[in-house]
C-alpha positions in Angstrom: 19.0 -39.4 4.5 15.2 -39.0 4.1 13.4 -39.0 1.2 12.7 -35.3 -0.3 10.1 -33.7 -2.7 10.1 -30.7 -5.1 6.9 -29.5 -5.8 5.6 -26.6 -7.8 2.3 -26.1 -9.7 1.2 -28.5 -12.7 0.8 -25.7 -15.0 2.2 -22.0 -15.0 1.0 -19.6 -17.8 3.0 -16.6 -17.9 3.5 -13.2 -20.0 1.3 -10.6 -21.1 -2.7 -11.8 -21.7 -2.3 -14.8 -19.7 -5.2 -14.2 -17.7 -7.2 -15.3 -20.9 -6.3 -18.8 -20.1 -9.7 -18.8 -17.7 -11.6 -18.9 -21.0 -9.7 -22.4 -21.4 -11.2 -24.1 -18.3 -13.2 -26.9 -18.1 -16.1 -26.9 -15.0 -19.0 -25.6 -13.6 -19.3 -23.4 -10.9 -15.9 -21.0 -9.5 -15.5 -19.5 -6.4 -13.6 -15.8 -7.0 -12.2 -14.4 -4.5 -10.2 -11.4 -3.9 -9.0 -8.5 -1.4 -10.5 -4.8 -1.4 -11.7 -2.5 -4.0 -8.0 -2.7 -6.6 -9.1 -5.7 -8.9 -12.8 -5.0 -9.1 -11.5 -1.0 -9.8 -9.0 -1.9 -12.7 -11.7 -4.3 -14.5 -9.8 -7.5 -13.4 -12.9 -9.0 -11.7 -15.4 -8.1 -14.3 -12.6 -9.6 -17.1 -12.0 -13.2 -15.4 -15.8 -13.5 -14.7 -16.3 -12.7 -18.7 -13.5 -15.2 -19.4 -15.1 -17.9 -16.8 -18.5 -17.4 -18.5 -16.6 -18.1 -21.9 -15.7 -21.3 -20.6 -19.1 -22.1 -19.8 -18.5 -21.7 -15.5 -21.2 -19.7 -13.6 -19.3 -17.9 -10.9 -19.7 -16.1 -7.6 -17.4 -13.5 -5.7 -16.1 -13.6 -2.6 -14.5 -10.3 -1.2 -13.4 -8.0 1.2 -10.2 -10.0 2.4 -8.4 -7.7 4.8 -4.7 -7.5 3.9 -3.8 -9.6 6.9 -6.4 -11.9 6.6 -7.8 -13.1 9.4 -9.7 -16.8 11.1 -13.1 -15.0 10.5 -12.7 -14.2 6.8 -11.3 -17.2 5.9 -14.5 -18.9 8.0 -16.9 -16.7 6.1 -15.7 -17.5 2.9 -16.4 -21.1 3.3 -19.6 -21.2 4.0 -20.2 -19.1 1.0 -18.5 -21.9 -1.1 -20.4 -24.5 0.9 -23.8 -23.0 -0.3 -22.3 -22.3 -4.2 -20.7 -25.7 -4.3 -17.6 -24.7 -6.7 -15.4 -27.2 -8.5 -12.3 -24.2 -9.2 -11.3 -22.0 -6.7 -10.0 -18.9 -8.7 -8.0 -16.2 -6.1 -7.2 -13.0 -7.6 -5.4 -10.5 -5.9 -2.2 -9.6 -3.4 -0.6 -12.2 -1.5 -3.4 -11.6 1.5 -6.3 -12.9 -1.2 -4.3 -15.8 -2.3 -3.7 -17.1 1.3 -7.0 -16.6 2.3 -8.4 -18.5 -0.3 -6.6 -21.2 0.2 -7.5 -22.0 3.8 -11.2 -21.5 2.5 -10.8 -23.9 0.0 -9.6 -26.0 3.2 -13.1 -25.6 5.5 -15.0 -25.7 2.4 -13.6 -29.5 1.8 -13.5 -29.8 5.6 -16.1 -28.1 7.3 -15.6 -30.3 10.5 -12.5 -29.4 11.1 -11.2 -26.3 13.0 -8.2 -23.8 12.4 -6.3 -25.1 15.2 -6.2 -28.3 14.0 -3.6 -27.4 10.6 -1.8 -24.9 12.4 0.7 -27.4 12.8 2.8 -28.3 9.5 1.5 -31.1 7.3 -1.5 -31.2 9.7 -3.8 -30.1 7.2 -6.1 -33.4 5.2 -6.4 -33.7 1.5 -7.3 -31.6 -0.8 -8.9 -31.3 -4.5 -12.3 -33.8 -3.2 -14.5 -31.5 -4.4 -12.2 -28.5 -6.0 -9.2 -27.5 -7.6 -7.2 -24.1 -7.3 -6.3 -20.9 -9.8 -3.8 -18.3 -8.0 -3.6 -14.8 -10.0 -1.2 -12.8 -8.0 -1.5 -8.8 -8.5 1.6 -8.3 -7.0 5.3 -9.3 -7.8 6.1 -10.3 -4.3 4.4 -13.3 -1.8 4.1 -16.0 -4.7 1.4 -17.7 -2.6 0.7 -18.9 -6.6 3.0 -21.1 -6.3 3.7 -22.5 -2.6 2.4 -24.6 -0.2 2.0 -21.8 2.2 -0.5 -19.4 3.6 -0.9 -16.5 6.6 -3.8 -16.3 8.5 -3.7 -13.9 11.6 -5.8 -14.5 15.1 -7.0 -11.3 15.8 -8.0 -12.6 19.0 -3.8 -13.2 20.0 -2.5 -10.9 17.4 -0.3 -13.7 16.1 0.2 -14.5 12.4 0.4 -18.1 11.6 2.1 -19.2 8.8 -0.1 -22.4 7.3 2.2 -25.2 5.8 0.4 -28.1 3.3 2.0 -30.2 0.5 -2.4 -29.9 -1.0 -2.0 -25.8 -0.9 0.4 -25.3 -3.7 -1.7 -24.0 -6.4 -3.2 -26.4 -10.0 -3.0 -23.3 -11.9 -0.9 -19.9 -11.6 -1.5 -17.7 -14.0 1.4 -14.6 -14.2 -0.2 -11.5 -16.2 2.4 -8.6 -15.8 -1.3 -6.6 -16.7 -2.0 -6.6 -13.0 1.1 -5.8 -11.0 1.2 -2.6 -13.3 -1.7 -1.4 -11.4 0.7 -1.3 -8.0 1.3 1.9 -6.3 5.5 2.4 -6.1 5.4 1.6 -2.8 3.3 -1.4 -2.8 6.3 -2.5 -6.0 8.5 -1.7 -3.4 7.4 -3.5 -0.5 6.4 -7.0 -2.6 9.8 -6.8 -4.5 12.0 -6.7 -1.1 9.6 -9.7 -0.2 10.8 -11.6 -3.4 14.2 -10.6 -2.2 13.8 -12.0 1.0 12.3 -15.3 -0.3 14.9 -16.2 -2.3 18.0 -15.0 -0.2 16.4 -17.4 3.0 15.8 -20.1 0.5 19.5 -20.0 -0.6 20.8 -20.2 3.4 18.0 -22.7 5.1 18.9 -25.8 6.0 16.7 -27.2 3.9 18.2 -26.0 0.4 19.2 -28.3 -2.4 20.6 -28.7 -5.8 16.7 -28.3 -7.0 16.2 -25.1 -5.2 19.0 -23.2 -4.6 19.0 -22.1 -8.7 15.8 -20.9 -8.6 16.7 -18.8 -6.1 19.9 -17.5 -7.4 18.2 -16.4 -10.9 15.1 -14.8 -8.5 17.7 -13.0 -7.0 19.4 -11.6 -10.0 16.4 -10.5 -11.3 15.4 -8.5 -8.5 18.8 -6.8 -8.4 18.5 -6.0 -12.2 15.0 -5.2 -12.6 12.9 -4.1 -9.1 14.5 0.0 -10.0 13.5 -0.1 -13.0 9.8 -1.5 -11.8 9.9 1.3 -9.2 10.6 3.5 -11.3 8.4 3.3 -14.4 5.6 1.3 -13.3 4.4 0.4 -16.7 7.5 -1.0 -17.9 6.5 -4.3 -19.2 10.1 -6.0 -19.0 10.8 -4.9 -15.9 7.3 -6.0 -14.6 7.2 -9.0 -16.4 10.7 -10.1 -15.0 9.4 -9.3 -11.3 6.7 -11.1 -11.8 8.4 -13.9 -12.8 11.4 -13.5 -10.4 8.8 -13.5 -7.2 7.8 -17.2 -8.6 11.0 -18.5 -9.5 11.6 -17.4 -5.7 8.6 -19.2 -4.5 9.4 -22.0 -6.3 12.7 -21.8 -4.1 11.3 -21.5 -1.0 8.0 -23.6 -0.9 10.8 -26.3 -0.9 13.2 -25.4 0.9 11.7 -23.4 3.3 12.4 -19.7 5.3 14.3 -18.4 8.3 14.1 -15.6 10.9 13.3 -12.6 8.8 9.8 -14.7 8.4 9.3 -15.4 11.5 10.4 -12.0 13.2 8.0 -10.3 10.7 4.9 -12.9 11.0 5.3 -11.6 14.4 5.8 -7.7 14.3 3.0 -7.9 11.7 0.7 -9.4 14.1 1.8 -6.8 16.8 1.8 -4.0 15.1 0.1 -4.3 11.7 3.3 -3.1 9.7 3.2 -4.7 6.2 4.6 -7.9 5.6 7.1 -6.9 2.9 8.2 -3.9 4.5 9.1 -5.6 7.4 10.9 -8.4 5.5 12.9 -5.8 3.5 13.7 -3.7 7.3 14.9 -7.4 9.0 16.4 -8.5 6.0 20.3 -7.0 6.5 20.2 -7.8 10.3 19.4 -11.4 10.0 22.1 -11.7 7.0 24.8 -9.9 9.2 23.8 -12.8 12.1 23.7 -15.4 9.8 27.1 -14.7 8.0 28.4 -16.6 11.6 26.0 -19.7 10.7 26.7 -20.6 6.9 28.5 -20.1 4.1 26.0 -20.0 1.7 26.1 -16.1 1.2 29.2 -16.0 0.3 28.2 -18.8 -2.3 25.3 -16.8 -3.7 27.5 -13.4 -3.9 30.0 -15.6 -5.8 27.4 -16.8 -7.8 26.0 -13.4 -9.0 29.7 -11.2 -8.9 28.2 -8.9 -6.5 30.8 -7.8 -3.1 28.1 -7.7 -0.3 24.7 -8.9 -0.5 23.2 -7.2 2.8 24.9 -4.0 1.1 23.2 -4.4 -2.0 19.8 -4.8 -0.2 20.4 -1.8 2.2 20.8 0.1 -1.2 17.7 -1.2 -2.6 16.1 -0.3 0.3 17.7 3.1 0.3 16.8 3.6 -3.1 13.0 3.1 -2.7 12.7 5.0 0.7 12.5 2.2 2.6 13.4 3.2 6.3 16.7 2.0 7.7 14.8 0.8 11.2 11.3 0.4 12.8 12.0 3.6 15.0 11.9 5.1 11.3 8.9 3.6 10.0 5.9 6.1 9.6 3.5 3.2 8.1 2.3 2.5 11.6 2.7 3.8 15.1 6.4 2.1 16.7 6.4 4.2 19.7 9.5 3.0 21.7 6.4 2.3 24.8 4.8 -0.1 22.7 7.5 -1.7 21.0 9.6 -2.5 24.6 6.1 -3.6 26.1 5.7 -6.6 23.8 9.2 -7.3 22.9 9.8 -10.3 25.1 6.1 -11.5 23.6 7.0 -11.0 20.2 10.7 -12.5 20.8 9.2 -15.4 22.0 6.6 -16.3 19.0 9.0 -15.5 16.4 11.3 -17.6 18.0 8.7 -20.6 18.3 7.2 -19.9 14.7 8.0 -23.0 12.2 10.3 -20.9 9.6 13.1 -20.6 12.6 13.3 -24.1 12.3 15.5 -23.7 9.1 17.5 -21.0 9.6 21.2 -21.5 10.0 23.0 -22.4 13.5 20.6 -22.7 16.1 19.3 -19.4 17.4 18.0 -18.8 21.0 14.6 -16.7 22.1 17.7 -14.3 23.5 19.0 -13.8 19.5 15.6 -12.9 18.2 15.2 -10.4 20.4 18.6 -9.0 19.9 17.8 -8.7 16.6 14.4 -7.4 17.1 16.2 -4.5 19.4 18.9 -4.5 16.5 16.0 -3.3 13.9 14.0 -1.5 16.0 17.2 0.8 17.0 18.7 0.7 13.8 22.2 -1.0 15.9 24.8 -3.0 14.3 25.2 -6.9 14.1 28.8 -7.7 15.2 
Protein backbone atom coordinates (compact mmCIF):
# COMPACT_ATOMS: atom_id res chain seq x y z
CA UNK A 1 0.00 0.00 0.00
CA UNK A 2 1.15 3.52 -0.74
CA UNK A 3 2.26 5.91 1.51
CA UNK A 4 -0.76 8.47 2.59
CA UNK A 5 -0.98 12.02 4.08
CA UNK A 6 -3.38 13.96 6.34
CA UNK A 7 -3.12 17.41 5.97
CA UNK A 8 -5.14 20.30 7.47
CA UNK A 9 -4.01 23.91 8.26
CA UNK A 10 -1.14 24.66 10.87
CA UNK A 11 -3.34 26.85 12.89
CA UNK A 12 -7.18 27.15 13.22
CA UNK A 13 -8.64 29.96 15.45
CA UNK A 14 -12.20 29.48 16.05
CA UNK A 15 -15.31 31.03 18.10
CA UNK A 16 -16.67 34.25 18.42
CA UNK A 17 -13.97 37.46 17.87
CA UNK A 18 -11.56 35.35 16.16
CA UNK A 19 -11.10 37.55 13.35
CA UNK A 20 -8.96 39.72 15.90
CA UNK A 21 -6.26 37.25 15.46
CA UNK A 22 -5.17 39.52 12.23
CA UNK A 23 -3.95 42.11 14.82
CA UNK A 24 -1.47 39.04 15.86
CA UNK A 25 0.39 38.77 12.45
CA UNK A 26 3.72 39.37 11.76
CA UNK A 27 4.52 40.99 8.00
CA UNK A 28 4.38 43.70 5.68
CA UNK A 29 2.25 44.13 3.00
CA UNK A 30 -1.37 41.74 2.54
CA UNK A 31 -3.24 41.11 -0.28
CA UNK A 32 -7.35 41.20 0.78
CA UNK A 33 -9.44 39.81 -1.30
CA UNK A 34 -12.97 39.22 -1.33
CA UNK A 35 -16.34 38.65 -3.46
CA UNK A 36 -19.09 41.46 -3.99
CA UNK A 37 -20.50 44.16 -1.94
CA UNK A 38 -21.53 41.56 1.66
CA UNK A 39 -18.16 41.93 3.61
CA UNK A 40 -17.23 45.50 2.69
CA UNK A 41 -21.34 46.18 3.56
CA UNK A 42 -21.29 44.47 7.13
CA UNK A 43 -17.85 46.34 8.10
CA UNK A 44 -15.75 43.06 7.68
CA UNK A 45 -13.31 44.70 5.22
CA UNK A 46 -12.90 47.92 6.93
CA UNK A 47 -12.35 45.66 10.47
CA UNK A 48 -9.57 43.20 9.11
CA UNK A 49 -7.79 46.19 7.36
CA UNK A 50 -7.96 48.07 10.99
CA UNK A 51 -6.70 44.84 12.61
CA UNK A 52 -3.86 44.31 9.74
CA UNK A 53 -2.84 47.96 10.32
CA UNK A 54 -2.56 46.94 14.19
CA UNK A 55 -0.20 44.56 13.30
CA UNK A 56 1.86 46.99 11.55
CA UNK A 57 0.83 45.33 7.60
CA UNK A 58 -0.03 48.04 4.93
CA UNK A 59 -2.75 46.35 2.89
CA UNK A 60 -4.59 46.50 -0.46
CA UNK A 61 -7.99 45.02 -1.64
CA UNK A 62 -8.74 43.04 -4.27
CA UNK A 63 -12.54 42.65 -5.23
CA UNK A 64 -15.27 41.95 -7.25
CA UNK A 65 -14.84 37.95 -7.38
CA UNK A 66 -17.88 36.70 -9.25
CA UNK A 67 -19.52 33.82 -7.35
CA UNK A 68 -18.23 31.31 -9.89
CA UNK A 69 -15.08 32.68 -10.27
CA UNK A 70 -13.64 32.66 -13.30
CA UNK A 71 -9.75 32.29 -15.39
CA UNK A 72 -9.90 36.14 -15.91
CA UNK A 73 -10.44 37.15 -12.27
CA UNK A 74 -8.18 35.01 -10.89
CA UNK A 75 -5.57 36.43 -13.79
CA UNK A 76 -6.43 40.00 -12.75
CA UNK A 77 -5.89 39.59 -9.30
CA UNK A 78 -2.39 38.55 -9.79
CA UNK A 79 -1.07 41.12 -11.42
CA UNK A 80 -2.43 43.34 -8.80
CA UNK A 81 -0.33 41.25 -6.13
CA UNK A 82 2.59 41.26 -8.54
CA UNK A 83 2.66 45.15 -8.48
CA UNK A 84 1.83 45.23 -4.30
CA UNK A 85 4.24 42.49 -3.61
CA UNK A 86 2.35 40.89 -0.47
CA UNK A 87 3.93 38.51 1.98
CA UNK A 88 0.01 37.23 3.50
CA UNK A 89 -2.63 36.51 1.27
CA UNK A 90 -5.78 37.22 3.51
CA UNK A 91 -9.29 35.90 1.55
CA UNK A 92 -12.34 36.96 3.14
CA UNK A 93 -15.56 35.97 1.91
CA UNK A 94 -17.92 32.85 0.49
CA UNK A 95 -16.33 29.88 -0.78
CA UNK A 96 -16.03 31.64 -4.51
CA UNK A 97 -13.46 34.41 -2.74
CA UNK A 98 -11.46 31.81 -1.03
CA UNK A 99 -10.95 29.70 -4.29
CA UNK A 100 -10.09 32.50 -6.24
CA UNK A 101 -7.59 33.64 -4.08
CA UNK A 102 -5.85 30.89 -3.91
CA UNK A 103 -5.13 30.26 -7.61
CA UNK A 104 -4.04 34.09 -7.49
CA UNK A 105 -1.70 33.47 -4.89
CA UNK A 106 -0.60 30.71 -7.51
CA UNK A 107 0.20 33.23 -10.76
CA UNK A 108 1.40 35.70 -8.36
CA UNK A 109 4.35 33.07 -7.26
CA UNK A 110 4.19 31.79 -10.87
CA UNK A 111 3.49 34.30 -13.26
CA UNK A 112 5.01 32.03 -16.15
CA UNK A 113 2.91 29.51 -15.86
CA UNK A 114 -0.60 29.14 -17.41
CA UNK A 115 -4.06 27.83 -15.98
CA UNK A 116 -3.92 24.80 -18.10
CA UNK A 117 -0.91 23.75 -16.76
CA UNK A 118 -2.43 22.83 -12.86
CA UNK A 119 -5.65 21.78 -14.10
CA UNK A 120 -4.38 18.52 -13.63
CA UNK A 121 -4.05 17.18 -9.83
CA UNK A 122 -0.76 17.74 -8.08
CA UNK A 123 0.33 19.70 -11.22
CA UNK A 124 0.47 22.79 -9.57
CA UNK A 125 4.51 24.04 -8.23
CA UNK A 126 5.28 25.23 -4.77
CA UNK A 127 3.98 27.47 -2.85
CA UNK A 128 4.68 30.05 0.17
CA UNK A 129 8.24 31.56 -1.98
CA UNK A 130 7.13 34.71 -1.57
CA UNK A 131 3.58 34.50 0.50
CA UNK A 132 1.61 32.71 2.89
CA UNK A 133 -2.28 32.25 3.14
CA UNK A 134 -5.34 33.49 5.72
CA UNK A 135 -8.86 31.91 4.69
CA UNK A 136 -11.95 33.72 6.55
CA UNK A 137 -14.91 31.88 5.22
CA UNK A 138 -18.46 33.93 5.49
CA UNK A 139 -20.27 31.02 4.96
CA UNK A 140 -20.78 27.68 6.83
CA UNK A 141 -20.50 25.56 3.74
CA UNK A 142 -17.29 25.13 0.93
CA UNK A 143 -14.42 25.04 3.72
CA UNK A 144 -12.03 26.19 0.97
CA UNK A 145 -10.30 27.34 4.64
CA UNK A 146 -9.22 24.44 5.11
CA UNK A 147 -8.56 22.20 1.79
CA UNK A 148 -6.36 21.77 -0.77
CA UNK A 149 -8.97 22.58 -3.31
CA UNK A 150 -10.32 25.38 -5.41
CA UNK A 151 -13.03 26.06 -8.48
CA UNK A 152 -12.32 28.14 -11.16
CA UNK A 153 -14.76 28.16 -14.22
CA UNK A 154 -13.69 28.79 -18.10
CA UNK A 155 -16.27 30.89 -19.28
CA UNK A 156 -14.99 30.34 -22.60
CA UNK A 157 -16.14 26.20 -22.30
CA UNK A 158 -18.58 26.73 -19.42
CA UNK A 159 -16.80 24.01 -17.53
CA UNK A 160 -15.88 24.34 -13.85
CA UNK A 161 -12.56 22.91 -12.83
CA UNK A 162 -12.00 21.74 -9.71
CA UNK A 163 -8.07 22.71 -8.75
CA UNK A 164 -6.27 20.03 -6.62
CA UNK A 165 -2.72 21.10 -4.68
CA UNK A 166 -1.21 19.63 -1.41
CA UNK A 167 0.43 23.97 -1.30
CA UNK A 168 -3.45 25.28 -1.42
CA UNK A 169 -4.58 24.19 1.92
CA UNK A 170 -4.66 27.24 3.86
CA UNK A 171 -1.54 28.63 6.91
CA UNK A 172 -4.29 30.24 8.71
CA UNK A 173 -8.21 29.72 9.02
CA UNK A 174 -9.74 31.83 10.99
CA UNK A 175 -13.73 30.68 11.98
CA UNK A 176 -15.75 33.84 13.33
CA UNK A 177 -19.44 32.69 13.62
CA UNK A 178 -19.68 36.95 13.36
CA UNK A 179 -19.79 36.59 9.58
CA UNK A 180 -21.98 33.63 8.54
CA UNK A 181 -24.66 35.46 10.75
CA UNK A 182 -24.75 38.00 8.01
CA UNK A 183 -26.16 34.96 5.50
CA UNK A 184 -29.52 35.32 3.95
CA UNK A 185 -31.66 31.81 4.97
CA UNK A 186 -31.20 30.64 1.75
CA UNK A 187 -27.64 31.24 1.30
CA UNK A 188 -27.50 29.04 5.20
CA UNK A 189 -29.33 26.81 3.34
CA UNK A 190 -27.55 26.18 0.37
CA UNK A 191 -23.79 26.17 2.12
CA UNK A 192 -25.11 23.83 4.95
CA UNK A 193 -26.38 21.07 2.32
CA UNK A 194 -22.81 21.66 0.85
CA UNK A 195 -21.32 20.72 4.34
CA UNK A 196 -23.64 17.79 4.16
CA UNK A 197 -22.50 16.73 1.03
CA UNK A 198 -18.77 17.04 1.91
CA UNK A 199 -18.78 14.97 4.66
CA UNK A 200 -21.38 12.14 3.50
CA UNK A 201 -18.87 11.64 0.01
CA UNK A 202 -15.88 11.79 2.29
CA UNK A 203 -17.35 8.90 4.47
CA UNK A 204 -18.12 6.60 1.07
CA UNK A 205 -14.79 7.56 -1.35
CA UNK A 206 -12.48 5.23 -1.84
CA UNK A 207 -10.12 7.18 -0.47
CA UNK A 208 -11.47 7.33 3.27
CA UNK A 209 -9.51 6.28 6.35
CA UNK A 210 -9.37 5.83 10.01
CA UNK A 211 -8.10 9.75 10.02
CA UNK A 212 -10.96 10.97 8.00
CA UNK A 213 -13.91 9.19 8.27
CA UNK A 214 -14.51 10.78 12.14
CA UNK A 215 -14.33 14.03 11.04
CA UNK A 216 -16.81 13.37 8.84
CA UNK A 217 -19.10 11.51 10.97
CA UNK A 218 -19.17 14.46 13.83
CA UNK A 219 -19.56 17.10 10.59
CA UNK A 220 -22.38 15.14 9.84
CA UNK A 221 -24.05 15.07 13.17
CA UNK A 222 -23.76 18.55 13.53
CA UNK A 223 -25.46 19.41 10.43
CA UNK A 224 -28.40 17.18 11.28
CA UNK A 225 -28.60 18.82 14.83
CA UNK A 226 -27.86 22.30 14.16
CA UNK A 227 -28.36 23.55 10.15
CA UNK A 228 -32.70 24.17 11.37
CA UNK A 229 -31.87 25.77 13.99
CA UNK A 230 -29.29 28.12 11.75
CA UNK A 231 -32.11 28.41 9.22
CA UNK A 232 -34.16 29.28 11.35
CA UNK A 233 -32.78 32.00 13.74
CA UNK A 234 -29.99 33.35 11.92
CA UNK A 235 -28.39 34.89 14.85
CA UNK A 236 -28.19 31.94 16.91
CA UNK A 237 -24.69 31.90 17.99
CA UNK A 238 -24.64 27.99 18.92
CA UNK A 239 -26.19 27.03 16.10
CA UNK A 240 -23.87 29.20 13.84
CA UNK A 241 -20.90 28.54 15.63
CA UNK A 242 -21.50 24.70 15.37
CA UNK A 243 -22.08 25.12 11.40
CA UNK A 244 -19.31 26.83 11.12
CA UNK A 245 -17.29 24.50 12.72
CA UNK A 246 -19.15 21.39 11.25
CA UNK A 247 -18.35 22.73 7.46
CA UNK A 248 -14.43 22.48 8.57
CA UNK A 249 -14.50 19.39 10.40
CA UNK A 250 -16.12 18.24 6.91
CA UNK A 251 -13.36 19.81 4.99
CA UNK A 252 -10.98 18.48 7.03
CA UNK A 253 -12.70 15.09 5.82
CA UNK A 254 -12.64 15.53 2.47
CA UNK A 255 -9.46 17.46 1.46
CA UNK A 256 -8.09 13.96 2.33
CA UNK A 257 -10.09 11.75 1.34
CA UNK A 258 -11.52 13.25 -1.44
CA UNK A 259 -15.32 13.57 -3.32
CA UNK A 260 -17.59 11.68 -5.59
CA UNK A 261 -20.38 12.19 -8.26
CA UNK A 262 -22.53 14.71 -6.56
CA UNK A 263 -19.17 17.04 -7.20
CA UNK A 264 -18.64 16.30 -10.28
CA UNK A 265 -22.32 16.29 -11.62
CA UNK A 266 -22.67 19.70 -9.98
CA UNK A 267 -19.11 21.30 -11.18
CA UNK A 268 -20.76 20.52 -14.31
CA UNK A 269 -24.54 21.75 -14.13
CA UNK A 270 -23.00 24.77 -12.45
CA UNK A 271 -20.87 25.50 -15.46
CA UNK A 272 -23.93 24.88 -17.72
CA UNK A 273 -26.32 26.48 -16.19
CA UNK A 274 -25.10 28.80 -13.42
CA UNK A 275 -27.20 27.09 -10.64
CA UNK A 276 -25.47 27.46 -7.23
CA UNK A 277 -23.04 25.07 -6.20
CA UNK A 278 -24.68 24.09 -2.94
CA UNK A 279 -27.99 23.96 -4.22
CA UNK A 280 -27.12 21.65 -6.63
CA UNK A 281 -25.09 19.50 -4.25
CA UNK A 282 -28.01 19.39 -1.78
CA UNK A 283 -30.66 18.53 -5.23
CA UNK A 284 -27.94 15.49 -6.40
CA UNK A 285 -27.26 14.50 -3.10
CA UNK A 286 -30.16 11.61 -2.49
CA UNK A 287 -29.85 10.26 -6.12
CA UNK A 288 -26.14 9.62 -5.93
CA UNK A 289 -26.73 7.93 -2.26
CA UNK A 290 -29.58 5.75 -3.68
CA UNK A 291 -26.83 4.64 -6.60
CA UNK A 292 -24.20 4.27 -4.35
CA UNK A 293 -26.03 2.11 -1.64
CA UNK A 294 -25.18 -0.87 -4.71
CA UNK A 295 -21.31 0.23 -4.39
CA UNK A 296 -20.44 0.39 -0.63
CA UNK A 297 -21.36 -0.23 2.60
CA UNK A 298 -20.24 2.69 4.16
CA UNK A 299 -23.71 4.33 4.52
CA UNK A 300 -25.01 1.92 6.35
CA UNK A 301 -21.74 2.37 8.64
CA UNK A 302 -22.35 6.10 9.06
CA UNK A 303 -26.28 5.62 9.74
CA UNK A 304 -25.07 3.11 12.41
CA UNK A 305 -22.76 5.38 13.54
CA UNK A 306 -25.20 8.33 14.20
CA UNK A 307 -28.65 5.96 15.09
CA UNK A 308 -30.43 7.58 12.38
CA UNK A 309 -32.79 4.87 9.81
CA UNK A 310 -32.09 6.41 6.34
CA UNK A 311 -29.62 8.98 5.56
CA UNK A 312 -30.90 10.02 1.91
CA UNK A 313 -34.31 10.36 3.93
CA UNK A 314 -32.98 12.55 6.44
CA UNK A 315 -31.37 14.78 3.72
CA UNK A 316 -34.63 14.84 1.53
CA UNK A 317 -36.12 16.23 4.85
CA UNK A 318 -33.58 18.76 5.33
CA UNK A 319 -34.03 19.70 2.07
CA UNK A 320 -37.73 19.74 2.45
CA UNK A 321 -37.57 21.68 5.41
CA UNK A 322 -35.60 24.66 3.92
CA UNK A 323 -37.56 24.71 0.50
CA UNK A 324 -35.11 23.29 -1.31
CA UNK A 325 -36.69 21.80 -4.56
CA UNK A 326 -37.06 18.08 -4.88
CA UNK A 327 -35.54 18.21 -8.79
CA UNK A 328 -33.96 20.70 -11.37
CA UNK A 329 -37.30 20.80 -13.33
CA UNK A 330 -38.34 22.50 -9.89
CA UNK A 331 -35.68 24.85 -9.48
CA UNK A 332 -36.70 28.63 -10.05
CA UNK A 333 -32.93 29.89 -9.25
CA UNK A 334 -32.12 29.69 -12.87
CA UNK A 335 -33.84 28.88 -16.17
CA UNK A 336 -33.91 24.57 -16.60
CA UNK A 337 -36.12 24.61 -19.49
CA UNK A 338 -36.47 20.90 -20.45
CA UNK A 339 -34.87 22.34 -24.28
CA UNK A 340 -31.81 23.30 -22.69
CA UNK A 341 -31.30 20.80 -20.25
CA UNK A 342 -31.75 17.66 -23.02
CA UNK A 343 -29.44 19.86 -25.46
CA UNK A 344 -26.34 19.63 -23.27
CA UNK A 345 -27.00 16.54 -21.42
CA UNK A 346 -24.84 14.14 -23.26
CA UNK A 347 -22.09 17.33 -22.87
CA UNK A 348 -22.51 17.64 -19.30
CA UNK A 349 -22.76 13.69 -18.79
CA UNK A 350 -19.56 13.40 -20.32
CA UNK A 351 -17.42 16.14 -18.14
CA UNK A 352 -18.93 15.13 -15.01
CA UNK A 353 -18.06 11.83 -15.83
CA UNK A 354 -14.31 12.74 -16.74
CA UNK A 355 -13.99 15.34 -13.80
CA UNK A 356 -11.27 14.17 -11.06
CA UNK A 357 -13.86 13.73 -8.00
CA UNK A 358 -15.54 10.56 -9.98
CA UNK A 359 -12.38 9.00 -9.52
CA UNK A 360 -13.30 8.15 -5.91
CA UNK A 361 -16.68 7.40 -5.81
CA UNK A 362 -17.65 3.90 -5.15
CA UNK A 363 -17.91 0.98 -7.89
CA UNK A 364 -16.94 2.20 -11.06
CA UNK A 365 -19.59 4.34 -12.81
CA UNK A 366 -19.91 4.74 -16.62
CA UNK A 367 -20.56 8.22 -18.77
CA UNK A 368 -24.12 6.07 -19.22
CA UNK A 369 -24.71 6.26 -15.08
CA UNK A 370 -24.09 10.01 -14.91
CA UNK A 371 -26.40 10.78 -17.10
CA UNK A 372 -29.01 8.53 -15.73
CA UNK A 373 -28.63 10.30 -12.78
CA UNK A 374 -28.48 13.58 -14.29
CA UNK A 375 -32.05 12.53 -16.06
CA UNK A 376 -32.90 11.09 -12.50
CA UNK A 377 -32.54 14.76 -10.87
CA UNK A 378 -33.62 16.71 -13.61
CA UNK A 379 -37.05 14.53 -13.62
CA UNK A 380 -37.34 14.11 -10.15
CA UNK A 381 -37.37 9.83 -11.04
CA UNK A 382 -36.47 7.14 -8.75
CA UNK A 383 -33.00 5.28 -8.30
CA UNK A 384 -33.78 1.49 -8.28
Amino acid sequence: MSTQCFSIPRTIYYKEGSLSTLALLKGKRAAIVTGGNSMKRFGFIDKATALLKQAGIESILIDGVEPNPSVATVKRGAEAMLAFGPDWIVAIGGGSALDAAKVMWCFYEHPEISFESIIQPGSMPGLRNKARFIAIPSTSGTASEITAFSVITDTETHIKYPIVAADMVPDIAILDPALPMTMPKHITANTGMDVMCHALEAVVSTAATAFTDPYAIQAIKMVLDNLPTAYQQPTNLVAREAMHEASALAGMAFTNASLGLVHSMAHKIGGEFGVTHGLANAILLPYVIAFNRNHTDKYAYAEHMLGIPDLAKAVSALNKSMDIPCCFKDCTEVDFAEDKFLAVLDRMSRHAFEDPCTLTNPGTPTPDDVKMLFEAAYYGKTIA
